[in-house]
N, C-alpha and C positions, 0 to 999 in steps of 0.2 A: 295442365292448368290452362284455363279459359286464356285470349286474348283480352289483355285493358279494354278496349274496344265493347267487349262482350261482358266485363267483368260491371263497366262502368253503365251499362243500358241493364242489366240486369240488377244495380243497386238504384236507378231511376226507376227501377218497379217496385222496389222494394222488398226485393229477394235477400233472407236473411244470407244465404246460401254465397252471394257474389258479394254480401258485405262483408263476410269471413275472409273469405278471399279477397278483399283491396286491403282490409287490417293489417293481413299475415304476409300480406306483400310490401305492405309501407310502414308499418310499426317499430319496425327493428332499427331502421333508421331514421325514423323520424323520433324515436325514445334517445337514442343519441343525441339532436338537436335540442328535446327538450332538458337533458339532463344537464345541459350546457347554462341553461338558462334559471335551473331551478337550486332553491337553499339545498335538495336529499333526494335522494330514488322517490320517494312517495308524493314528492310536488310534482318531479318530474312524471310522474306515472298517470297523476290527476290533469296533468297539462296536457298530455295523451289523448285518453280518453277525453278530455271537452275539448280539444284539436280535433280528435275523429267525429265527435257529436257535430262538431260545426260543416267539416266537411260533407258528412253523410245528409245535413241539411244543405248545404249550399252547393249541391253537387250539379244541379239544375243551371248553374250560371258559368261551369267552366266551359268557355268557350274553346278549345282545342287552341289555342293560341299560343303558344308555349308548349313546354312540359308539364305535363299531367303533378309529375314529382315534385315542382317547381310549384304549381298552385298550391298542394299540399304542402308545403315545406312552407310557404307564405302564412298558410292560415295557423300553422302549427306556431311560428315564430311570433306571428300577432296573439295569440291567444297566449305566449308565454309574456310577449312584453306588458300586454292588458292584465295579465296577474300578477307581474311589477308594478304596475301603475295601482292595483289595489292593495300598496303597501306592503309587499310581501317584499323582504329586508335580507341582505346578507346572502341574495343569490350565489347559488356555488356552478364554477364551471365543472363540466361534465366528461365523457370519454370524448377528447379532440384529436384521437391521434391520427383518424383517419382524415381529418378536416384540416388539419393547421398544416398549410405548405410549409411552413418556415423549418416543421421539425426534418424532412428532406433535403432543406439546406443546409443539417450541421451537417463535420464530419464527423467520424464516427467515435473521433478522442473528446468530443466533443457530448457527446452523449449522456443524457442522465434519463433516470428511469422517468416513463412516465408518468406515475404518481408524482417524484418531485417535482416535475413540469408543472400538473395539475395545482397540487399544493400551493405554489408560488403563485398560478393564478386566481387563485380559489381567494388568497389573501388580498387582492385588489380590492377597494370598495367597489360595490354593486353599480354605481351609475359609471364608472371606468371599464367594469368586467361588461357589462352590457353592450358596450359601445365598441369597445375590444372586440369583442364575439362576432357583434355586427358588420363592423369593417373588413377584421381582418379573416374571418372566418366564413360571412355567411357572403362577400361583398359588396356590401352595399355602400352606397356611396354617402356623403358626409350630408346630401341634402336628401336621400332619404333616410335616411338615418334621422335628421332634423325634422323629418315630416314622419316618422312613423311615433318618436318618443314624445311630439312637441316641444322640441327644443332649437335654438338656432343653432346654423351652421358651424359657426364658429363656439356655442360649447359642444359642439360632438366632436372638431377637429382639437379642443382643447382637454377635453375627458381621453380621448384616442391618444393624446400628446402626454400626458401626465401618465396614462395606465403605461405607455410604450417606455416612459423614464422608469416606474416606478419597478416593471417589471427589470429591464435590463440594468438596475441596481441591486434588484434582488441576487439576478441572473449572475452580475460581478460575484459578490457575497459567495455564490456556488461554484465559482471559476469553471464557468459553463459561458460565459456571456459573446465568445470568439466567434462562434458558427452561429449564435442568433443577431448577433448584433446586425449586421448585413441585412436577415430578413426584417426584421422590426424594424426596419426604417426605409417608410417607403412616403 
């Protein structure tokens, strides 16, 4: 495989060739990211693809300042929030297990499958699962968080504050709540 370097000057030309190759090198993970954010695999999937359309248009302006993975993981995350903000309702969180530090804070009596985890997050409302995601997953902080959804500071520390009860009530309920309590409160 080509260097990024090489991969990203030859999708600057417009080589279908190097754009297969920046896909099939950041797809996998960034479909992760969006399935976090979308109601099903199929939003998730659409969130993808017009994440990569934007990228593959906007590829002209990443200025090497960062991480390359980090710029895409931006545009992928904004193009999920902008298809929240076009009403799309009852977002489901997605495959977090590689993402949520909290889950290597239980111990291991502690433990419930992933899907339960999932489950319990999936059952948040959408402007708490959102904010959730954002904070504690992708972390950002409460004032861009309030600058990315348009909202103030204190409803993203308050949406983060209600989803963090609503979950570690749920979390009681499954007598799992021991090994995340400690992470979820930060």
């Amino acid at each position: 495989m080509e260097s990024i370097d090489n991969i990203i000057k030859g999708c600057l030309k417009g080589r279908r060739k190097a754009q297969k190759q920046l896909y099939e090198l950041y797809s996998a993970k960034m479909y992760g990211v969006c399935f976090r954010y979308a109601r099903n695999r199929e939003d998730a999937e659409d969130i993808l693809q017009e994440g990569f359309m934007i990228v593959f248009d906007k590829l002209h302006t990443f200025k090497k300042k960062g991480s390359f993975e980090g710029w895409i993981k931006r545009i992928i995350i904004n193009t999920a929030i902008r298809k929240y903000r076009e009403n799309i309702s009852n977002l489901a969180a997605g495959n977090m297990y590689d993402h949520y530090g909290f889950l290597e804070q239980m111990d291991n009596s502690d433990q419930m499958s992933l899907n339960e985890l999932l489950e319990i997050i999936q059952s948040l409302p959408a402007q708490y699962r959102i904010v959730f995601n954002m904070y504690v997953i992708e972390g950002y902080s409460h004032k861009e968080i309030s600058n990315t959804l348009k909202i103030s500071e204190n409803t993203s520390r308050s949406n983060y504050a209600r989803a963090r009860y609503m979950l570690m009530e749920k979390l009681q309920n499954e007598n799992v709540v021991a090994g995340l309590s400690k992470a979820l409160v930060k």
